[in-house]
C-alpha positions as a printed Julia matrix, in Angstrom:
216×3 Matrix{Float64}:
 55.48    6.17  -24.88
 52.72    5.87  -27.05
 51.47    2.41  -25.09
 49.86    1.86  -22.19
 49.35   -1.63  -20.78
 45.34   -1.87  -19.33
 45.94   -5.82  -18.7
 48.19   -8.15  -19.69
 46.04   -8.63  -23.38
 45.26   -5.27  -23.66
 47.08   -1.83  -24.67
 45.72    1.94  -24.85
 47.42    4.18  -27.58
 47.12    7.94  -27.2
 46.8     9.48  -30.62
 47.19   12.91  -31.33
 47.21   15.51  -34.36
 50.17   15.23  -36.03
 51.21   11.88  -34.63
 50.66    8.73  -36.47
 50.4     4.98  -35.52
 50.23    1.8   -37.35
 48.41   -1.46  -36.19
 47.43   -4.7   -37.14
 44.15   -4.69  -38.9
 41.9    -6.03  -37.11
 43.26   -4.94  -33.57
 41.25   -1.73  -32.94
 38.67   -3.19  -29.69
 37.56    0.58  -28.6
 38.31    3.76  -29.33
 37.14    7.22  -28.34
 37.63   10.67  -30.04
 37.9    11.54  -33.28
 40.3     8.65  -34.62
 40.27    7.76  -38.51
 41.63    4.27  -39.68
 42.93    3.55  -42.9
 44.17    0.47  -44.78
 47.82    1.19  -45.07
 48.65    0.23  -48.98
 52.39    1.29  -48.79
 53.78   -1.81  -46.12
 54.02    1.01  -43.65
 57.16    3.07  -43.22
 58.8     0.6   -45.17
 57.5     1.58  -48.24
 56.38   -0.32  -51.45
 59.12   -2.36  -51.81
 58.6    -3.71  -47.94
 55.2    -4.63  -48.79
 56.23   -6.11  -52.54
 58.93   -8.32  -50.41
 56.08  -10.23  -48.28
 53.36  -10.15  -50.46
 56.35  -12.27  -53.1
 56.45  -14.5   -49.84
 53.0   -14.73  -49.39
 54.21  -13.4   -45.7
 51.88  -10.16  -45.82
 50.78   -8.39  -42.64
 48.11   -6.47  -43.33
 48.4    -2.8   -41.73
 46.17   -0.04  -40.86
 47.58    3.62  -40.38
 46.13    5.19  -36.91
 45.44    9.03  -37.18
 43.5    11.86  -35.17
 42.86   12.72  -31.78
 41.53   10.45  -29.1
 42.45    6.94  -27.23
 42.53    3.51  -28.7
 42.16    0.07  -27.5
 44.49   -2.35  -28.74
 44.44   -6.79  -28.69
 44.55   -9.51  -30.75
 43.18  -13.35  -30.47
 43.42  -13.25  -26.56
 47.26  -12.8   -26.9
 49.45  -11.84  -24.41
 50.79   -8.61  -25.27
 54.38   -6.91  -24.57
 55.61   -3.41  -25.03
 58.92   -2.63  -26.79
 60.84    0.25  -26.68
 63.37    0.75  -29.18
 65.98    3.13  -28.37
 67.8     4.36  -31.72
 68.73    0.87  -32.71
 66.95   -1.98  -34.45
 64.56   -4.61  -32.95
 63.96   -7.71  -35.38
 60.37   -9.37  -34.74
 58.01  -11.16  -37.13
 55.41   -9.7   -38.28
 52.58  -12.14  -37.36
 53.56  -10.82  -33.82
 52.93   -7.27  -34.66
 50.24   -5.87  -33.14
 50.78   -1.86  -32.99
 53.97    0.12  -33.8
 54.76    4.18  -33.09
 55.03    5.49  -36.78
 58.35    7.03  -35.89
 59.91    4.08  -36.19
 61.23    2.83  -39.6
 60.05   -0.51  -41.05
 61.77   -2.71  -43.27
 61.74   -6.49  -44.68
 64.62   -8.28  -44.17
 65.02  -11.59  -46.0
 66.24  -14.25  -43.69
 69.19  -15.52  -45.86
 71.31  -11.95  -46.1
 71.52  -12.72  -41.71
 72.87  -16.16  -42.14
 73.25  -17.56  -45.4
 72.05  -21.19  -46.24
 71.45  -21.16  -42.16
 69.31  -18.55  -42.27
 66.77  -19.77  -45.09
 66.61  -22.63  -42.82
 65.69  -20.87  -40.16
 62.67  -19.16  -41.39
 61.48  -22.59  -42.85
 62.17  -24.41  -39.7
 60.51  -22.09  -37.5
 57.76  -21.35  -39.52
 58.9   -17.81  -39.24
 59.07  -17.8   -43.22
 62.05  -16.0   -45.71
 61.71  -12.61  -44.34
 61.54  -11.28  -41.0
 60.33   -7.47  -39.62
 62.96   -4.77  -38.76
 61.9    -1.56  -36.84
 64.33    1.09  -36.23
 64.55    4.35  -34.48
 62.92    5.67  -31.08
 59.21    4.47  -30.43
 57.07    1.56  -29.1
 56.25   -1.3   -30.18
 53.47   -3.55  -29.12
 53.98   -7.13  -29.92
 51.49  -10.67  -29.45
 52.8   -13.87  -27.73
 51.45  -16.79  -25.84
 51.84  -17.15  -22.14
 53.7   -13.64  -22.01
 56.91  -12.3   -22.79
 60.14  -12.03  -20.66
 63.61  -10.3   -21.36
 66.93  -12.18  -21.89
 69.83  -10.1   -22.15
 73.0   -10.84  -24.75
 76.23  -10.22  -23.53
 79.44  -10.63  -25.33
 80.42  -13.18  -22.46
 78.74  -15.97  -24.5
 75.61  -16.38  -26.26
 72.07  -17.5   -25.37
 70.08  -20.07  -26.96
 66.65  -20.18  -27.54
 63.74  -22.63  -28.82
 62.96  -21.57  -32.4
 59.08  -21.67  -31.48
 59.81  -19.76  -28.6
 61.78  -16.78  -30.2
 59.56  -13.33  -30.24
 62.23  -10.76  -30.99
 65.6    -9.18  -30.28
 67.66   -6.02  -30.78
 70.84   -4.72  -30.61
 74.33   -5.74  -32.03
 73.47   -8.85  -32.34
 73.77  -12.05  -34.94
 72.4   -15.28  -34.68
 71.89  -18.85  -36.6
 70.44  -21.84  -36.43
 72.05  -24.89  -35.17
 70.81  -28.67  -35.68
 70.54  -30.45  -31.74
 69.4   -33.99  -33.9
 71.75  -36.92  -32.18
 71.58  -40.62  -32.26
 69.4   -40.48  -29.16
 66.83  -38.09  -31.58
 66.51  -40.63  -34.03
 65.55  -42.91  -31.99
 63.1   -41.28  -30.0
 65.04  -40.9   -26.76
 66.22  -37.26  -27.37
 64.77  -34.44  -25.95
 62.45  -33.32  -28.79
 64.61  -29.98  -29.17
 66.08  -30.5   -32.56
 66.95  -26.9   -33.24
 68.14  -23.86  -31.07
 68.75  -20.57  -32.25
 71.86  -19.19  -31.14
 71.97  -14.88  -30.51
 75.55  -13.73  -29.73
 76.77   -9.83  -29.22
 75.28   -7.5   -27.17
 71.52   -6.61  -26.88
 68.18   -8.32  -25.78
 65.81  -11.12  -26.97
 62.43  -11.41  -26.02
 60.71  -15.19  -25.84
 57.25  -16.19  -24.82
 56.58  -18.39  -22.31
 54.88  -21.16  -25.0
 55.77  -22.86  -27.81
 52.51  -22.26  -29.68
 52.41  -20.14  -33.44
 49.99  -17.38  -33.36
């Protein structure tokens, strides 16, 4: 595992000849060794067209590629951050919440409607999330931002689990979810609980939500 957790707003990255990282511009807050950082101009292992998909959006995350031989200090903002491990399937995340990723893994832009339809267009404007959303597959880690940390929820195929939309981090595994309107007569006029939307993930996997409502 390429990520170390120092605190809960800090992680320490081991990099070594040969091996290559990829990070949020930005993010480096120490290093030692001899460590060379790059602007990555290719949308990371997603390639061109990953990078040509957000940038259409106006959803780029800028990247820097993480080569040499030393230790590096990873945050962001004061975030809390979490460590992923991906383990030869595909975790979903957005990419404002990347902060660090193992370049093993394989990145890719997904736009929001081909996992939903209608539903999930709606989703990404809802949210604020946007039309396209981050996919990394493969074996790695990734080290992702929230507020108020991160905890696990696992998806079973006994019934799904709904989430708050501002809440949502990430998930993996088999799994599919959409959007569903909560808006009643008791919403409208002001005696509803203020969640209008919940995302619903069914199948069998993981999501990850922070313990805050707050954007990044």
């Amino acid at each position: 595992m390429p990520f170390r957790a120092i605190n809960s707003k800090i992680v320490e990255a081991r990099v070594t000849p040969g091996q290559r990282l990829f990070s949020r511009r930005g993010a480096m807050i120490a290093y030692t060794g001899e460590v060379l950082f790059t602007p990555d101009l290719h949308g990371g292992q997603g390639g061109l067209g990953s990078m040509i998909g957000r940038r259409l959006a106006g959803e780029a995350a800028p990247l820097m590629t993480v080569e040499g031989n030393g230790t590096v200090l990873f945050g962001h903002g004061g975030h809390h951050v979490e460590v992923i491990e991906p383990a030869g399937d595909t975790l979903h995340v957005e990419a404002d919440r990347l902060l660090a990723f193992d370049g093993t893994l394989r990145q890719e832009t997904v736009f929001l409607g081909s996992q939903g339809g209608v539903m999930g267009v709606v989703r990404g404007q809802a949210t604020g999330q946007g039309l396209f959303t981050t996919t990394l597959t493969g074996h790695g880690s990734v080290a992702v931002l929230a507020h108020g940390g991160v905890i696990r929820l696992p998806i079973t195929p006994d019934g799904p689990v709904h989430v708050d939309p501002q809440a949502y981090v990430a998930h993996h595994g088999n799994v599919t979810n959409r959007l569903s309107a909560a808006l009643g007569w008791r919403d409208v006029v002001g005696r509803g609980s203020g969640e209008a939307f919940r995302l619903e993930l069914s199948g069998e996997g993981a999501v990850f939500v922070q313990a805050s409502e707050e954007k990044l």
